[in-house]
Steps between C-alpha positions, in 0.01 A plus 500: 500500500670654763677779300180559347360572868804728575506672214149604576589601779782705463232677226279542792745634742629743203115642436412572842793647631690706187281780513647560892847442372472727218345764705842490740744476250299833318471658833951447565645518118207769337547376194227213323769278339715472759214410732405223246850379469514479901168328506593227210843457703275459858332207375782368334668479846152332606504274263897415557443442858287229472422567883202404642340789737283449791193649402394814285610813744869296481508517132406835514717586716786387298380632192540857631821413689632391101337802353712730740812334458444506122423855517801597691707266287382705162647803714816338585621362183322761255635789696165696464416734690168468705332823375413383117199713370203293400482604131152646471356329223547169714215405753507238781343174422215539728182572498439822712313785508666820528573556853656158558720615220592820655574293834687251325740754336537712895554143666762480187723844588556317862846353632478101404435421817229721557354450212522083502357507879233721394360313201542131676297696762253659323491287173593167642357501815769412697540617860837648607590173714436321146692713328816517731492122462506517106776734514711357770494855661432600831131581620549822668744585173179424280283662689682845500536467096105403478440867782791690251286374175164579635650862620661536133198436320235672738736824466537450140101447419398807816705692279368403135122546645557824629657636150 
């Protein structure tokens, strides 16, 4: 009976949270496969782990921590570089109207650790002390990439509005 219970809730934990880790792995690799493969390989490492997490922003926590490290690892041992096009035919899995999808792809053309403070930010809700914590970095260090980001984009979508 047991497995039963944790196999429904490993299902759980995969239904409410792959749609964030798919969204990060899309926003580092660009490319919808490889995001999948990351995401499969996240929960895999869940799932391996067997750990038992303190309560829902812990999980979370470590889910994006695993999602990074994937994504970096795809990098590392595929020798890719960062800047693979998004073949046009392909759209996100999301469900957005078109100006999220024109801020998704500008939060995209960001260095990956603008662009990975930015959305747990603005998509994820985190606040910079949060997100330090998640990526073992410095506050002050996450706090200039969040002011860089926020610079980037505003310059990038000041310039698109004005033609």
């Amino acid at each position: 009976m047991r497995q039963l219970a944790d196999k429904q809730k490993v299902h759980a934990i995969v239904e409410r949270y792959r749609p964030m880790v798919y969204r990060l792995a899309m926003q580092n690799v660009k490319e919808c496969h490889t995001a999948d493969d990351i995401t499969q390989n996240v929960f895999v490492k869940m799932i391996e782990a067997n750990k038992t997490f303190e309560s829902e922003e812990h999980l979370k926590a470590w889910l994006i921590r695993v999602t990074l490290n994937e994504t970096k690892s795809f990098f590392r041992l595929a020798h890719v570089k960062r800047n693979i096009p998004l073949p046009e035919n392909e759209t996100l899995a999301l469900s957005c109207d078109d100006e999220y999808i024109f801020l998704f792809e500008e939060i995209k053309k960001l260095k990956p650790n603008y662009k990975n403070v930015l959305y747990l930010h603005c998509y994820e809700g985190y606040t910079i002390p949060e997100i330090a914590k998640i990526l073992d970095k410095n506050v002050n260090t996450v706090s200039t990439w969040f002011r860089r980001a926020k610079k980037e984009k505003d310059h990038t979508l000041r310039r698109v509005s004005h033609g």
